[in-house]
N, C-alpha and C positions, 0 to 999 in steps of 0.2 A: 601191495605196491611192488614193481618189478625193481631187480637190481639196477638197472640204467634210470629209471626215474628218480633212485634214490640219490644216487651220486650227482643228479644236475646241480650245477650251482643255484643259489637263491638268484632270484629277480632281481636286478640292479635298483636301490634305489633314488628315483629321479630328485636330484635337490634345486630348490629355485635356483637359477643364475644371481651371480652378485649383480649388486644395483650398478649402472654405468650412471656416473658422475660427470656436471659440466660446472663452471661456475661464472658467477655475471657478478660483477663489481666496479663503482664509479671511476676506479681507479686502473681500466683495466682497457684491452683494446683488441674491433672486434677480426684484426689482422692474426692473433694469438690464439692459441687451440683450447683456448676454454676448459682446460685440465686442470688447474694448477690453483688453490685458491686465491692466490696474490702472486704481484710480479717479479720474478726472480731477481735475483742479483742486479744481474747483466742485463735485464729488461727487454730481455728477448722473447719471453712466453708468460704466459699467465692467464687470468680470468678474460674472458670476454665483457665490453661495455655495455653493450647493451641486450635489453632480453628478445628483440626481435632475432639478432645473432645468432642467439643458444635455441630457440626454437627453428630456425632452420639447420643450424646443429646437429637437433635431435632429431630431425627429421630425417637426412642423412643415416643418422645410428641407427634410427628403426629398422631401416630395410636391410640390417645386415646383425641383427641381433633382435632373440626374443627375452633378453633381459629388461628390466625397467628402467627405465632412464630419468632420473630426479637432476633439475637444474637450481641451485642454492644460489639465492640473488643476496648479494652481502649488502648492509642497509645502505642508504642514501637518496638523492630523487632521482628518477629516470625522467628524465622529460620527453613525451614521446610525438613526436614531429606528425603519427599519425595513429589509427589506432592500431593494437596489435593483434592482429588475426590470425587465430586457428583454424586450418582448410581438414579435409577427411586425411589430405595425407601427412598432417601431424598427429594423427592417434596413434593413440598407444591399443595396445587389450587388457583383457579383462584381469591378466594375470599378469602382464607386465606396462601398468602405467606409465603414463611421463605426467610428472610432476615439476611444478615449477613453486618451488619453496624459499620464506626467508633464511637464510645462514643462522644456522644459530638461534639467540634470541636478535637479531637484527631486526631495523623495521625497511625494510626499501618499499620502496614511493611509487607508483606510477602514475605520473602527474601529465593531464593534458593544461597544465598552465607557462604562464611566461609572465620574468619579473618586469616593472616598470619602475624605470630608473629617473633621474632626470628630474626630479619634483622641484617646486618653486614654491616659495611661499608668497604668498598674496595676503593682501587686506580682509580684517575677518576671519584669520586662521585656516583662510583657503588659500590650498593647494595645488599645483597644475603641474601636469606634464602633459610632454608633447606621445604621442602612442601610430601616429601615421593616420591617412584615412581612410585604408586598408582595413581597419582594425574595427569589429563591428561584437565587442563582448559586453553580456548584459550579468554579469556578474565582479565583485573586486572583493578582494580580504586582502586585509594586513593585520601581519604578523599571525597568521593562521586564522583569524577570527571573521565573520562574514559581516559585511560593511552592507548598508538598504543604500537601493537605489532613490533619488533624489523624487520625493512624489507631494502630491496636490491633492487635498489635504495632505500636514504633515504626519495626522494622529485621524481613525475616522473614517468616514465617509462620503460623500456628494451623493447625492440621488436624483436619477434620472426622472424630467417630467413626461410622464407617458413610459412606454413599453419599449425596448429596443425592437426596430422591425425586422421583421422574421429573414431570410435568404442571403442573399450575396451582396456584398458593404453595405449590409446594414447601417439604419441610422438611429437615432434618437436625440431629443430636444433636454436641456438642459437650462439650469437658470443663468441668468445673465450673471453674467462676470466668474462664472467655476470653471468654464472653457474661454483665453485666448485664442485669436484667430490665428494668432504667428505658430504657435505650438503644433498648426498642419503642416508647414513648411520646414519642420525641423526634422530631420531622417532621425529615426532609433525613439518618440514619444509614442508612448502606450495607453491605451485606456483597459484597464484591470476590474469589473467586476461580477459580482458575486449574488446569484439568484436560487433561492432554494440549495438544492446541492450539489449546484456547479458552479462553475466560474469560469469566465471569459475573459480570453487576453488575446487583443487586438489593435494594431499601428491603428493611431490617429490618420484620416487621408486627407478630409476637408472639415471646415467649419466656413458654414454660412450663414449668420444672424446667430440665434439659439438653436443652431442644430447640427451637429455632430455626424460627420460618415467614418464609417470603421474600415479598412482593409482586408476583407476577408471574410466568413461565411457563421451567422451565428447559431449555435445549437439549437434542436428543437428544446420545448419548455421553456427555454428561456425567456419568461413571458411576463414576470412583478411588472407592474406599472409604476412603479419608482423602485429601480433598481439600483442597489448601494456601487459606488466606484469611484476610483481616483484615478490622477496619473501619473505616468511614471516616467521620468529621463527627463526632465525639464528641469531649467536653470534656476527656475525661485522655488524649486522646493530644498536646495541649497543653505537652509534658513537653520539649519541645527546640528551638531556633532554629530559626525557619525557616518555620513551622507554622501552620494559620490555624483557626478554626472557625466557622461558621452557626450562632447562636441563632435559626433562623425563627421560632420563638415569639414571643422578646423582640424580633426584629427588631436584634439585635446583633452585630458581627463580629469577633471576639478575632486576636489576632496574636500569635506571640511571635517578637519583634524578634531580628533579628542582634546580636550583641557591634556598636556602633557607630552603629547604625540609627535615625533620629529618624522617624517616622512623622508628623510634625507638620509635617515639609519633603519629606518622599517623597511620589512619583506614585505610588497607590496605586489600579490600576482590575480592576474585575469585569464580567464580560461580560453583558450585560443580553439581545443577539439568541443565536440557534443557526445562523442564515445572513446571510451577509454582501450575496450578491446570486446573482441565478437569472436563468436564460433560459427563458421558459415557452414555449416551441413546444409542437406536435405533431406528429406522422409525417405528416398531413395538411396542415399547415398549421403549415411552421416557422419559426423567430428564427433569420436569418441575416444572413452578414457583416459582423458586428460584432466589432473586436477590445479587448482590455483591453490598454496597453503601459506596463512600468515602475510599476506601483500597488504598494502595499501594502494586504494585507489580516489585519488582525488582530481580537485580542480578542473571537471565537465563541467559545460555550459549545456541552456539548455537551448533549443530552438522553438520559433511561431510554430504553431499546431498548420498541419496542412491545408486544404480546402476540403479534401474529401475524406480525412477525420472526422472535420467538426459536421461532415452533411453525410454521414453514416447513419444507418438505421438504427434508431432507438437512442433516448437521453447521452448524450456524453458525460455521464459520472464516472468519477472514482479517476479524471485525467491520465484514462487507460490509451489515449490516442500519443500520450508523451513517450517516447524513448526510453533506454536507459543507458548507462557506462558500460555495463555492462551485456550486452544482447547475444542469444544463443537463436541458432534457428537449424533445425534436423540433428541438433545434440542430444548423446544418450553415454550417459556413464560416465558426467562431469561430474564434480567436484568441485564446490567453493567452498574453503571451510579454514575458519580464523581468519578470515582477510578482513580489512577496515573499508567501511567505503562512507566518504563524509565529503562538503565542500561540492556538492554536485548541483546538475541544475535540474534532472527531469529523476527517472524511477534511477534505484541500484543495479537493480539486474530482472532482465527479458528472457525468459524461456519461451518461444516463441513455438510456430510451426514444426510438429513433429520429434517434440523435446520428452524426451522418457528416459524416466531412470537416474535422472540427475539426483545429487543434492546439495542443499544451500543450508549451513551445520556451521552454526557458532559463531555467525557472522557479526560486527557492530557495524549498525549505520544509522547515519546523524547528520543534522545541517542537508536535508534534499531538498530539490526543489520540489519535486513531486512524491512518489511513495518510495519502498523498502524496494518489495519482490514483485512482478506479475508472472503469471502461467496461462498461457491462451495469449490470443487474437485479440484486439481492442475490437475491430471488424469482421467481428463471429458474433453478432447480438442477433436474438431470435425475438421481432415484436409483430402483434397482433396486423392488417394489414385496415382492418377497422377498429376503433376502439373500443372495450369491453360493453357492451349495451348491459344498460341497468333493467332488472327482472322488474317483474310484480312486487314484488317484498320490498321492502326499505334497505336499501344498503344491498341488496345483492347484484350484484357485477355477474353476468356471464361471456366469463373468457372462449371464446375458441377453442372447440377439441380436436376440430379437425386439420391435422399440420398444414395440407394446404390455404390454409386462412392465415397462413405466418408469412412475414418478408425474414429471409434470411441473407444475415449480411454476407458481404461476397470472399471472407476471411473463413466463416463456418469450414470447420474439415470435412473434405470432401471424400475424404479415406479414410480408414484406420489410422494408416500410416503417418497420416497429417495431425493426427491428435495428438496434443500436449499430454499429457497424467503418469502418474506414477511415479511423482516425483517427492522426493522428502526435503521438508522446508522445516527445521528444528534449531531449539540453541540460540536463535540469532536474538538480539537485541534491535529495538527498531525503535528511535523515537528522533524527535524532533525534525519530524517530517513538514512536507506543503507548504514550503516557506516562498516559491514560487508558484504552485499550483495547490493551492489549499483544498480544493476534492479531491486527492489523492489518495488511495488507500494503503494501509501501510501493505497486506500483503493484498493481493488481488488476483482469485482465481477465476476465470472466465468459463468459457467450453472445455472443463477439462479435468477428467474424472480420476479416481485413486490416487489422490496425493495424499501426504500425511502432513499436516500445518498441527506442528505438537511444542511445546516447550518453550516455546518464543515469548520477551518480553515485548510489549508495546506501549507505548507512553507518546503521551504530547502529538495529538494528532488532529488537526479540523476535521476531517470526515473519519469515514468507516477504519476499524483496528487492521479487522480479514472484513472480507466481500469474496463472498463464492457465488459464482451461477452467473448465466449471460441471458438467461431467455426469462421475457416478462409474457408469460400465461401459459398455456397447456402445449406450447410448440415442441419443436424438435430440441431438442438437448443431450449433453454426451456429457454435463457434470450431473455425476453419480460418484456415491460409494469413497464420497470426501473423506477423513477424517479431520476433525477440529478439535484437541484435545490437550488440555494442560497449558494452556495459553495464559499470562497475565497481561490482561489490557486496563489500566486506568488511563485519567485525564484525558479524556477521548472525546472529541467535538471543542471545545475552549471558547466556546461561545459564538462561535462565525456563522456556522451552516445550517444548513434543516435539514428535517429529513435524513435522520444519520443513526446508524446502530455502530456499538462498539465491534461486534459481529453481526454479517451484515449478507441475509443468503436470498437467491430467485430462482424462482421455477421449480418445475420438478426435480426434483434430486434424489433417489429411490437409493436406501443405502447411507447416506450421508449421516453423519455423527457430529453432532455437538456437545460435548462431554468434558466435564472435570476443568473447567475454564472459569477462573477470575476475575468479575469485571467490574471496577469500581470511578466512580466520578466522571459520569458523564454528562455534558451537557451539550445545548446548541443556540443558534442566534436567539437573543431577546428582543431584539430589534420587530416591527409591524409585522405580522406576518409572519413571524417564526415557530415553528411547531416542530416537534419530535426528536430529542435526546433519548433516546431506547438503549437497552443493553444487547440484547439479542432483537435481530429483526427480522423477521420472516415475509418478508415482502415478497407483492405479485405473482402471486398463485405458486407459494413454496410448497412443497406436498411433499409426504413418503420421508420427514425428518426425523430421529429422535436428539430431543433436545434434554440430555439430563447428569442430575449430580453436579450444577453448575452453583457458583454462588456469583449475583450478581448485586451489588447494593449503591446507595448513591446515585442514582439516574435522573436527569429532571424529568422526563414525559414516560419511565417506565423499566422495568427490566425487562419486560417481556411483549411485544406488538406482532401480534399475527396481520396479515392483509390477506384476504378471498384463498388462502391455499387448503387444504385438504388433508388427511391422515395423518399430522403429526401427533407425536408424541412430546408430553412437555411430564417428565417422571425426576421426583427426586433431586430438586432442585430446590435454593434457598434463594429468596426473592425480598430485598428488604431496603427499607427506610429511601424508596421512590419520592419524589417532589410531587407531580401532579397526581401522577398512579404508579399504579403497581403493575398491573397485566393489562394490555389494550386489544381486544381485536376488534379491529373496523371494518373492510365491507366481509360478507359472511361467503361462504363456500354453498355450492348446491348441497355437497354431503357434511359429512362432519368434520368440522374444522381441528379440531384437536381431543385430545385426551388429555387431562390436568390430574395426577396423580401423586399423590406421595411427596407433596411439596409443601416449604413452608414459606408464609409469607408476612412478613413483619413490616408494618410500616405506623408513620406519627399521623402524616397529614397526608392528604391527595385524597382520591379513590382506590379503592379497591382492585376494581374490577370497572375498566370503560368498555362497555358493549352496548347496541339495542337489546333488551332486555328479549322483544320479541322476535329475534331474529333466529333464536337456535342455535344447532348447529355446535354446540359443544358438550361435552363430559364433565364434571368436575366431580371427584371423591377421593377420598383416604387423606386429605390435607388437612394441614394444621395451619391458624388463621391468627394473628395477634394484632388488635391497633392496641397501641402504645396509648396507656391512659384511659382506657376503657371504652375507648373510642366505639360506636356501632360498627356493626359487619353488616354491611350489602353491597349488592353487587348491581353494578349498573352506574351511570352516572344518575344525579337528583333532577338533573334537566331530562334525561331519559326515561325517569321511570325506574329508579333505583327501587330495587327488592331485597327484604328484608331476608334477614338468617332465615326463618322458620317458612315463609312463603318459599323461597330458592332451595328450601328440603322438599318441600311438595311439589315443586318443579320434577323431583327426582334426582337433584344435583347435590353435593357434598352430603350422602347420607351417611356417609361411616368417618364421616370429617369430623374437627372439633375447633372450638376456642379456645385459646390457652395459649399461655405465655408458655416458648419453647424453649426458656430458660438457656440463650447466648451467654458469654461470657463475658465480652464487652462488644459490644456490637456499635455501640460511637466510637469506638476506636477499630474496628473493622476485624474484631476477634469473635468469629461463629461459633465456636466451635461450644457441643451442646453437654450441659451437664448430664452426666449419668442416669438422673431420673426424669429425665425430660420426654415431657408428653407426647413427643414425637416416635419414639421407637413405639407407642403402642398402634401407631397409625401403620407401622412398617417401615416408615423411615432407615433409609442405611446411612451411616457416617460417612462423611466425604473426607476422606485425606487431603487436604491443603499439602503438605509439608513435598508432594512430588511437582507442587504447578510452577510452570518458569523454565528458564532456563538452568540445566545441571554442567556444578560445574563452573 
């Protein structure tokens, strides 16, 4: 090394820039420089009031600093006149975000609601105020708690005589006296119901005799010929605590009060926005690194479903055609994490067109009217252009291989750049979902590949927990390389719907992981007609899965349902005490449907094993088999041609399998976990750690 080399100074080391600080507080005002965390003395400077303020604030700072810029919103409600939107020129980078964070442990609010004051008491413990007839909101709480809109039946159902008909204002016949004729003349009455596993919500337009017209376009399938419904916003459903109803006409707002209830002193607010706050990018030109930490987001409404939603290609399940409070669209390198989002009327949060890279970490939401999370397009579904023709064989469906045989909805990404994936959805809590749209899934990934849906609790939901995948058969698809992993889903389905897995996947998915997931207490409609509470669902030609190390127990129709898909793996999974069965697969696959290995499966009553016996098309060995009480093992249903243990060995199926209790621990109280000498590890069985599944933390 030369003399002049040696003498250079060292390299300057570069250090982050300090964080540039703004702050926002109720008590603050948006004339002041937002420096300051409270109002001085002299009331000359201080926080800024509201967070629209501090976001063009920091807008400002960015183009003149590559430090981070974190905005601390000190608790209280923000009421926001409109939503709050992120454009590309409020990002932050990769290395100096802008963050908009609670102060402290502070909780601040961002509330698209407004209180209603003015209440009257009336005869009957009913309430009114006057609200304008402007005012057109289909949601009310008091005192934080969410109030049902006034419906027909009060508990129940109505059932439609005949089939709602198919297209645009639709109609259907009804029994005398469940529909009033006055109830079309009244702006804001709904008829709300619920067919297999969707549901329809639609203004009342006319009634003439016993026949009902709707407002608006009914989805395909929706087709029971006595379909369950009620309705909704009408004055004699007014008949029990609890209960509210819209006068739009009079511009009036009835209540009728709890045993206790003074309306005169209750916080009594109705949601006036449908979105709380959006990230407007593009695929070209997106809104990034920006995070949300520690907010609350309440008090969204929800809106009627479009025309050309509900008349999109393919089933409207999972009420992915609803909005949310939150909606991202060309966002990449967001952040939601620790925020509340409760009190709402459609989904929590929309990562929409072009959304990569985000993540959605630790989030609680509760009280929605529709689900948690979606990622994709509602109007990206890829369906057959003729339906599946049934082969030679009993039960076998032949889907379409060739893409051109698909309609692809006109949402499908048309680019790289348009695709949603890549996104991690973790931590979050998600229940007490579908309280306006009961098909609603708690998370819901569409067209849209490499996301991580890991740690997440999910509880209390009428449909699916997650739903992955948007294409029903062998079409074009770009969800791949999912992971689904460490998830706790119980009380899933609560008896409404059909046709519903706790996880819940379509099409091809090459890549995709279903793994290390807890799924307990599922059920679905007991009502005529009702069929399938599943734990895991592989429906409409799911292919290229592995499904394994999951423990799913308590299902009524099953832990496990394949339909027509192809190459999965189902390894190393605990399958136990199912209602009618245990594993279903219905129509069968050209190739082979699955691989069943290294799993155990425990159950009292049901079947085993529902398939055609002679239809193929699967693997089964290395598993361990227990009914409870010495119950027989075959496989098949008895109407089908149930096959014995020793016959379904000379099939060539379970030959290195066994019978045998695999010695749980308490397995009625939902403890698997396997003794030491338990007949399972001689199969190859690996132990599954429960103690990481959920949320950490």
């Amino acid at each position: 090394m030369s003399d002049a080399a040696s003498t250079r100074p060292p390299p300057a080391i570069s250090k982050p820039l300090a964080e540039v600080k703004l702050y926002v507080a109720t008590d603050g005002n948006d004339r002041w420089s937002g420096t300051l965390t409270g109002p001085n003395e002299t009331r000359t400077d201080g926080p800024f009031a509201s967070v629209n303020r501090a976001r063009d604030a920091a807008r400002i700072l960015a183009r003149g600093t590559s430090a981070p810029i974190v905005v601390q919103i000190r608790g209280g409600i923000y009421v926001l006149s409109e939503p709050l939107v992120f454009t590309p020129d409020d990002s932050g980078s990769p290395g100096a975000p802008v963050t908009y964070i609670a102060y402290g442990d502070d909780t601040p609010v961002l509330s698209g609601g407004r209180v209603i004051s003015g209440w009257q008491p009336g005869p009957g413990n009913i309430w009114t105020a006057p609200v304008g007839t402007n005012r057109d909101f289909r949601q009310l709480f008091v005192n934080g708690s969410r109030r049902a809109r006034a419906r027909v039946p009060a508990e129940g159902f109505l059932r439609t005589v005949g089939p709602i008909l198919p297209g645009g204002n639709p109609s259907f016949g009804f029994r005398p006296g469940d529909i009033l004729p006055g109830w079309a003349n009244q702006p804001g009455v709904d008829v709300v119901a619920i067919d297999k596993w969707m549901d329809l919500r639609l203004a009342l337009s006319a009634v003439q005799g016993n026949q009902a017209t709707l407002a608006g376009v009914r989805p395909a399938d929706f087709d029971d010929p006595a379909v369950r419904f009620w309705i909704e916003n009408v004055s004699e459903g007014l008949n029990a605590p609890g209960v509210w109803h819209l006068d739009r006409a009079a511009g009036v707002v009835s209540y009728h009060a709890l045993d206790g209830e003074d309306l005169s002193r209750a916080a009594v607010v109705a949601p006036a926005l449908v979105q709380l706050v959006r990230f407007d990018g593009s695929p070209g030109r997106p809104v990034r690194d920006i995070a949300l930490r520690g907010l609350t987001l309440s008090y969204a409404d929800w809106a009627p479903p479009r025309p050309e939603d509900s008349a999109a290609p393919g089933p409207v399940q999972g009420a992915v055609q609803c909005g949310a409070a939150l909606e991202a669209t060309g966002a990449q390198g967001i952040t939601v994490e620790k925020c509340s989002f409760s009190h709402l009327g459609q989904y929590a949060v929309a990562l929409g067109r072009g959304s990569r890279g985000n993540r959605v970490v630790a989030n609680e939401m509760s009280d929605l009217g529709a689900g948690g999370i979606k990622i994709g397009d509602a109007r990206s579904s890829v369906i057959p252009k003729m339906p599946p023709q049934r082969g030679a064989e009993v039960g076998l469906y032949h889907w379409p291989t060739d893409p051109a045989q698909y309609r692809v909805g006109p949402d499908y990404p048309a680019s790289e750049a348009a695709i949603s994936g890549d996104n991690v959805i973790t931590d979050n809590r998600i229940h007490d979902i579908g309280v306006v749209f009961p098909s609603a899934a708690a998370i819901w990934v569409g067209q849209s590949p490499t996301n991580v849906i890991a740690h997440n609790e999910i509880h209390d939901t009428y449909a699916a927990g997650i739903s992955c995948g948007w294409t029903w058969g062998f079409g074009p698809t770009v969800a791949r390389n999912n992971v689904i992993e460490f998830n706790r889903l119980h009380h899933i389905g609560r008896g409404l719907l059909s046709g519903l897995g706790a996880i819940y996947l379509l099409g091809v998915q090459p890549g995709t992981v279903v793994r290390n997931n807890i799924v307990h207490d599922v059920s679905r409609a007991n009502a005529p007609g009702g069929y399938g509470g599943w734990g895991i669902y592989l429906d409409a030609t799911t292919s290229a899965v592995t499904v394994e190390n999951n423990l799913v127990y308590r299902t009524q129709d099953g832990a496990l349902h394949q339909n027509a898909g192809e190459g999965n793996l189902i390894a190393n999974n605990i399958f136990a005490l199912g209602d009618e069965a245990q594993i279903v697969r219905s129509r069968a696959a050209r190739g082979m449907s699955f691989t069943f290995e290294h799993n155990l499966i425990y159950w009292e009553r049901g079947d085993l094993l529902r398939i055609r016996p002679g239809e193929g098309g699967v693997m089964f060995d290395h598993n361990l088999y227990w009914h409870v009480g010495g119950g027989a093992v075959a496989f098949g249903t008895e109407r089908g041609g149930a096959i014995p243990w020793r016959q379904w060995q000379e099939r060539g199926q379970d030959k290195e399998s066994l019978i045998a209790d695999p010695g749980f621990a308490d397995p009625a109280r939902g403890d698997f976990t396997l003794r030491p000498d338990s007949a399972a590890f001689k199969l190859g069985f690996k132990p599954i750690d429960f103690s990481a599944v959920g949320p950490r933390g």
